[in-house]
N, CA and C of each residue as an Amber inpcrd file, in Angstrom:
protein
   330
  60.7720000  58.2230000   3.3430000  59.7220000  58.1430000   2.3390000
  60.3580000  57.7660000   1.0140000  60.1090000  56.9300000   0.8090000
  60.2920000  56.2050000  -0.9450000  59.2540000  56.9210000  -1.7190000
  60.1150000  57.5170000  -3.1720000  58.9530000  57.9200000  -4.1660000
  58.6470000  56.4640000  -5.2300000  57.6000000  56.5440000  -5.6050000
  57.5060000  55.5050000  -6.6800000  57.9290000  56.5390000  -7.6590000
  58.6200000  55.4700000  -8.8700000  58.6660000  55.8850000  -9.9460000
  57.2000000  55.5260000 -10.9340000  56.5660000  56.2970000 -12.1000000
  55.7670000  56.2410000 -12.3140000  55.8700000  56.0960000 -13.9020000
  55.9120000  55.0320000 -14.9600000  56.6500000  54.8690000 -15.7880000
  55.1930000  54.9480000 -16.8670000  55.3800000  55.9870000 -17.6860000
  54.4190000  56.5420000 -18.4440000  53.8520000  55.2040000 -19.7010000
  53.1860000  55.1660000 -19.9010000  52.1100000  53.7540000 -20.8270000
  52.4380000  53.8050000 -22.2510000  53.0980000  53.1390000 -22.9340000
  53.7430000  52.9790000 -24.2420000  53.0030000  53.2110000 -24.8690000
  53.2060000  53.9890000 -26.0800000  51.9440000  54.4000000 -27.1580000
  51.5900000  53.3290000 -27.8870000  50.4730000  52.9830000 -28.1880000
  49.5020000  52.2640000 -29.2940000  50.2560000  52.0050000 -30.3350000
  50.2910000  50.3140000 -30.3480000  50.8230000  50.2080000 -31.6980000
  50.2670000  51.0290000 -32.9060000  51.0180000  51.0560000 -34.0260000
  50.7080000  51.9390000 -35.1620000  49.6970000  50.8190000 -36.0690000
  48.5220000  51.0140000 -36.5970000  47.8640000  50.2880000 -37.4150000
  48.6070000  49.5050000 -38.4050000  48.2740000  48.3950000 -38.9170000
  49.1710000  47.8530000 -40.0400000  48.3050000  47.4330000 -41.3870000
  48.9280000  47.4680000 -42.1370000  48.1870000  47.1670000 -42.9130000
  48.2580000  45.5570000 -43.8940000  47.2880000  45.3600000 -43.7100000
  47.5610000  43.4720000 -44.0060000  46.6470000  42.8800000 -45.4270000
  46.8170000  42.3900000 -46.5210000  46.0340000  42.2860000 -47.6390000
  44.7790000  40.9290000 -46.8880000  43.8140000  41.3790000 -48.2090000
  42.6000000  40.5050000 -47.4110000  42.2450000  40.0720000 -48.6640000
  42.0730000  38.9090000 -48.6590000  41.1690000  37.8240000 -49.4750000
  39.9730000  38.1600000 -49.6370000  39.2810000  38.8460000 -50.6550000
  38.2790000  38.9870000 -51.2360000  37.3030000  38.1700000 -51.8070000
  36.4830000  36.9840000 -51.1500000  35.3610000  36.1390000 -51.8230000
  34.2680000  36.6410000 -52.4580000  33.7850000  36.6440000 -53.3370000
  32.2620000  37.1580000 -53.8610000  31.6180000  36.3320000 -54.4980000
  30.7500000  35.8110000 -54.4740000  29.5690000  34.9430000 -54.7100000
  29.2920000  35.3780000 -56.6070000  29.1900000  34.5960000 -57.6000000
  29.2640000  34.6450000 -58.5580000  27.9160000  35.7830000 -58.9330000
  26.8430000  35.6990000 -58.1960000  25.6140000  36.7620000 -58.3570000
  26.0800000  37.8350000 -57.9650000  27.0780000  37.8470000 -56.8910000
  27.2900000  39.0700000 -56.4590000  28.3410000  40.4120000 -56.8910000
  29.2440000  39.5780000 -57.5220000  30.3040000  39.4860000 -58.2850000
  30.4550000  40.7520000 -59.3090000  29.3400000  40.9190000 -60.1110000
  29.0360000  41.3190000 -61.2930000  28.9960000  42.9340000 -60.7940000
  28.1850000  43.2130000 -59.4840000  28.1890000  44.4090000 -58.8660000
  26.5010000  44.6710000 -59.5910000  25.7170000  45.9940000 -58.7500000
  24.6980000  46.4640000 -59.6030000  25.2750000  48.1900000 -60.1060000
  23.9310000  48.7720000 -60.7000000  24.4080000  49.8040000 -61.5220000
  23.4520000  50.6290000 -60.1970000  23.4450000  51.5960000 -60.2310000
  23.0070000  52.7750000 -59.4720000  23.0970000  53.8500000 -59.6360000
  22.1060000  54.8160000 -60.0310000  22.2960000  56.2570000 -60.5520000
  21.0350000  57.5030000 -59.5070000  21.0880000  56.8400000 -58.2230000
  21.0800000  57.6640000 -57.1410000  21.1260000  56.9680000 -55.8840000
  21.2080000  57.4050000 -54.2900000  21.4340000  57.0680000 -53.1750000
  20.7100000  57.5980000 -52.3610000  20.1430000  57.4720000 -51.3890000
  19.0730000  58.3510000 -50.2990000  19.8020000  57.0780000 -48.9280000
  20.1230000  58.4060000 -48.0550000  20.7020000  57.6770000 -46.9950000
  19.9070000  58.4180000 -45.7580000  20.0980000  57.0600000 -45.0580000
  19.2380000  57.9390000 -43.5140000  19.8610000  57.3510000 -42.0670000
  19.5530000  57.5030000 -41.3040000  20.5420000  56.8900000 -40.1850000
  19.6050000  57.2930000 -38.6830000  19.9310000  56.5780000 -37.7390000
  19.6140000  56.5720000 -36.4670000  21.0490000  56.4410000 -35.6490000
  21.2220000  56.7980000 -34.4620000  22.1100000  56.8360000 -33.0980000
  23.3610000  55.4200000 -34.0240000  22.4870000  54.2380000 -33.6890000
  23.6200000  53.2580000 -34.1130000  24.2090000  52.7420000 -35.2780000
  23.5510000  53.1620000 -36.4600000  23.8680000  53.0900000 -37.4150000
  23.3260000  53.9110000 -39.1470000  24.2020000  53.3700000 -39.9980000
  23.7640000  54.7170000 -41.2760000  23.1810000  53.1020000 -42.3740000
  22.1230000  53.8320000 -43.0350000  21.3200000  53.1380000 -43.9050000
  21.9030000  53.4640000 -45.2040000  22.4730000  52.8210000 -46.2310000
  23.0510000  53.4990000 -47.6970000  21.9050000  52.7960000 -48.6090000
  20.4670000  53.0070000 -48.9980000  19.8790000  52.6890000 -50.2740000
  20.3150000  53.3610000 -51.3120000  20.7380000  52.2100000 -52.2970000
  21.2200000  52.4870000 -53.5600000  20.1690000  52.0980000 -55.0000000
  19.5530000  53.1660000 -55.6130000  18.6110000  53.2160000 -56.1720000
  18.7850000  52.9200000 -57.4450000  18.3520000  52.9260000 -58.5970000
  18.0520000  53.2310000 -60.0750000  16.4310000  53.6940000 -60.5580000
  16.8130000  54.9270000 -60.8600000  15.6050000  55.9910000 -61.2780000
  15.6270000  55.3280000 -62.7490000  14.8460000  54.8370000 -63.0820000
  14.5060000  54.4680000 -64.7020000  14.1880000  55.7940000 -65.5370000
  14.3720000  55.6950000 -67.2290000  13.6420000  56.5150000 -67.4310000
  12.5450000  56.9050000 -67.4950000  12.0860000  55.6670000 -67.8720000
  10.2610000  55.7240000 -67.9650000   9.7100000  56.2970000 -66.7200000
   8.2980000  57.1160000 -67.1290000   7.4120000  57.5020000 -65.8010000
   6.2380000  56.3910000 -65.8790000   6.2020000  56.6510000 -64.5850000
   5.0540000  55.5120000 -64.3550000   3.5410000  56.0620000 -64.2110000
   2.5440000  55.1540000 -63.9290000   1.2680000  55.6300000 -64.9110000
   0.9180000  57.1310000 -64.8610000   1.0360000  57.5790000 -63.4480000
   0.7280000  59.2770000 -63.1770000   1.7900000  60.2280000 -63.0790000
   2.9630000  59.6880000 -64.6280000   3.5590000  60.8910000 -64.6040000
   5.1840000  61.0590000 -63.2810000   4.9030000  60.2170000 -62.6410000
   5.9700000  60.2030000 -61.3370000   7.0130000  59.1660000 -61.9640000
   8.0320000  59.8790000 -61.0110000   9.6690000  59.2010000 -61.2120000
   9.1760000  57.6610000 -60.8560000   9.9340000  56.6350000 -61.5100000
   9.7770000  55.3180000 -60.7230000  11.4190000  54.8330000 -60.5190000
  11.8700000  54.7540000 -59.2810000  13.1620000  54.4810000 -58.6360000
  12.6350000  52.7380000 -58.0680000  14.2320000  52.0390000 -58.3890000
  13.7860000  50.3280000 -57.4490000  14.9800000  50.3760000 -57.0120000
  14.9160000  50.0030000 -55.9390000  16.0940000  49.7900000 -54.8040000
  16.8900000  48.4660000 -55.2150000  18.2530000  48.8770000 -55.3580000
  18.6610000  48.0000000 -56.2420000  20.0330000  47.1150000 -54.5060000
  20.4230000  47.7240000 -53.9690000  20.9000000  46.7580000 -52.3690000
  20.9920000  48.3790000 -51.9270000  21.1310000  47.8750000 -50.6190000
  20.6070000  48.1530000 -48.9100000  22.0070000  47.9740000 -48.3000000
  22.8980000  48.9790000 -47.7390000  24.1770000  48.5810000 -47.2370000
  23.8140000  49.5300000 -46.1160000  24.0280000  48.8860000 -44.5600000
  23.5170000  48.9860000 -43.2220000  25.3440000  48.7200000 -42.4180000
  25.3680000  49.9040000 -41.9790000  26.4990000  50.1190000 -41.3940000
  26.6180000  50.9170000 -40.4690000  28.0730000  51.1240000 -39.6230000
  28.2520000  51.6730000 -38.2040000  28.4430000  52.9910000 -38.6240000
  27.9820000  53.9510000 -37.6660000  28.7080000  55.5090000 -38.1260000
  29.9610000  55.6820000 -38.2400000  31.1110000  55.1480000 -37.3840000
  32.1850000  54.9760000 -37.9510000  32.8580000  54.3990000 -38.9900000
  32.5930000  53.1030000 -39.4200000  32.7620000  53.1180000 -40.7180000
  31.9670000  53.8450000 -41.9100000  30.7510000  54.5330000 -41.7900000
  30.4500000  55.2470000 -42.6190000  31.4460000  55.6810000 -42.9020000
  31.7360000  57.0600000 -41.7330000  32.7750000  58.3860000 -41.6600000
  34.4120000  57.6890000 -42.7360000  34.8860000  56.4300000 -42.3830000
  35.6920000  56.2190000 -43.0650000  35.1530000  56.0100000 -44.1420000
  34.2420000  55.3720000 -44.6530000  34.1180000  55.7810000 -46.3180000
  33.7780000  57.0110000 -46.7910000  33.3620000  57.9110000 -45.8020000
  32.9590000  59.1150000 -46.9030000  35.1650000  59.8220000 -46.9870000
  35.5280000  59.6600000 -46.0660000  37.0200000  59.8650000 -46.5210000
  37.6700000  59.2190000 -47.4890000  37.1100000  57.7440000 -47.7930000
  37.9560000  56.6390000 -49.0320000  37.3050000  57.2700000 -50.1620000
  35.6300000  58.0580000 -50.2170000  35.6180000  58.5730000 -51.4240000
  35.7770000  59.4030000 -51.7950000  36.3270000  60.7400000 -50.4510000
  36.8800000  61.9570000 -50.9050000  38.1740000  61.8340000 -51.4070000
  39.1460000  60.7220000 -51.2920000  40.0510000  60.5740000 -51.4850000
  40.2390000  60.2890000 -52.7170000  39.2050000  59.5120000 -53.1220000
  39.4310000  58.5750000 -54.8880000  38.8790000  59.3760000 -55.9350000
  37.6910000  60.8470000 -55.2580000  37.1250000  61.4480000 -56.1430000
  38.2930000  62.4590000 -56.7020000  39.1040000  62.4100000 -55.3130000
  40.2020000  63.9210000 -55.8450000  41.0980000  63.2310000 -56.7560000
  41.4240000  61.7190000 -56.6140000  42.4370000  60.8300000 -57.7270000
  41.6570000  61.2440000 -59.2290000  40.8820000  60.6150000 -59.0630000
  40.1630000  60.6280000 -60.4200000  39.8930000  61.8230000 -60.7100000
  39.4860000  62.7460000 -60.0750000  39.5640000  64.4130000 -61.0740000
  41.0500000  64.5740000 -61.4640000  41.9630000  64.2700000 -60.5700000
  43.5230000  64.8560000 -60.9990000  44.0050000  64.0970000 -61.8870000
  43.5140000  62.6140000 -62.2640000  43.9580000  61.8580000 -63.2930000
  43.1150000  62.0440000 -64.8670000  41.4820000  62.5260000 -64.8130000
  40.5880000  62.4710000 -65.6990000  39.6840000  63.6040000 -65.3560000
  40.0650000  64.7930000 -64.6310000  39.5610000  65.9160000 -65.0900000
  37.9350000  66.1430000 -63.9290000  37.8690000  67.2500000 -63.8920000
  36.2660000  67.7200000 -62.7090000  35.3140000  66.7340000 -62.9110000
  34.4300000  65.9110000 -61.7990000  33.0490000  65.5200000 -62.5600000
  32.0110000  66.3840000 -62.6460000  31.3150000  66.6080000 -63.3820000
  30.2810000  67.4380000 -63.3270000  29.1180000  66.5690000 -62.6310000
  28.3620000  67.4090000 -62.2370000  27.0050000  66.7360000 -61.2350000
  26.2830000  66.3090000 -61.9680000  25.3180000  65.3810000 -61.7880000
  24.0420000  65.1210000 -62.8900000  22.9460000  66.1900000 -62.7300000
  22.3870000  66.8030000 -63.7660000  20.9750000  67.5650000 -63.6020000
  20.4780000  67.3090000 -63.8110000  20.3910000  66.0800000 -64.5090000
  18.9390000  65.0590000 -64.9870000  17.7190000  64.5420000 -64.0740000
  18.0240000  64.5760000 -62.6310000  17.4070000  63.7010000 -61.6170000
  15.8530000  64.3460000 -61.9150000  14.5400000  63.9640000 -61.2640000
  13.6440000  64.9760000 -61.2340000  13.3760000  65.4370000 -60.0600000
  13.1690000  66.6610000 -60.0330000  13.2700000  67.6560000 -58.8720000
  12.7750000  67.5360000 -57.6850000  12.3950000  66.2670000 -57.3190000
  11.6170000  65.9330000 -55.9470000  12.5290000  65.1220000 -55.1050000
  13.8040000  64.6320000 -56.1760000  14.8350000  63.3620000 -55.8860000
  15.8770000  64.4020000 -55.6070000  16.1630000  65.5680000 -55.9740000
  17.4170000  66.5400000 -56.1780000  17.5350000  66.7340000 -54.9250000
C-alpha cells in the first residue's frame, strides 16, 4: 500500500495595495453639501440618501429636506466604509479634538 502524500493549499495571496486614477466629471467634482443621511437597505444591497434639511419651514410649519445624491451599494462594501469612517473619525478627533453631535435637527429627523 502506497500512502499519498497530501500537500496542504498555499495561503491567499496578501491584498496589495495599488494607487488608482481618480476621474471626476467637472459637475461632479465640486462634491454636494449634506447635513443629514437616512439609509435603508434590503438582502442585496444598502441605500445611502444624502439630504439637506434647509432652514426654512415650509407652508405647514414642517422640516423641508431635498435629496441632494443617492449612493446604492453592496453590504459589503457598505461594512468597509462604515470602518474607513470609524477610522478617519478617530484621526480627526486625535488631531482636532471630540465632535460634538448636532442638536439642531427637528425631532421627527433625530
Amino acid at each position: 500500500m502506497v500512502a499519498a502524500m497530501v500537500k496542504p493549499e498555499d495561503p491567499p495571496p496578501a491584498p496589495t495595495t495599488q494607487p488608482i486614477a481618480i476621474q471626476a466629471d467637472a459637475n461632479v467634482a465640486p462634491g454636494v453639501y449634506s447635513n443629514l443621511m437616512m439609509i435603508s437597505h434590503r438582502r442585496e444591497e444598502f441605500v445611502l440618501d444624502f439630504l439637506f434639511v434647509q432652514p426654512q419651514r415650509g407652508p405647514g410649519g414642517e422640516a423641508v429636506a431635498s435629496l441632494r445624491s443617492r449612493v446604492v451599494t453592496t453590504p459589503e462594501h457598505t461594512k468597509r466604509v462604515l470602518r474607513a469612517l470609524e477610522e478617519n473619525v478617530r484621526r480627526y478627533e486625535a488631531a482636532f479634538g471630540t465632535i460634538q453631535e448636532a442638536t439642531d435637527l427637528p425631532s421627527v429627523l433625530q
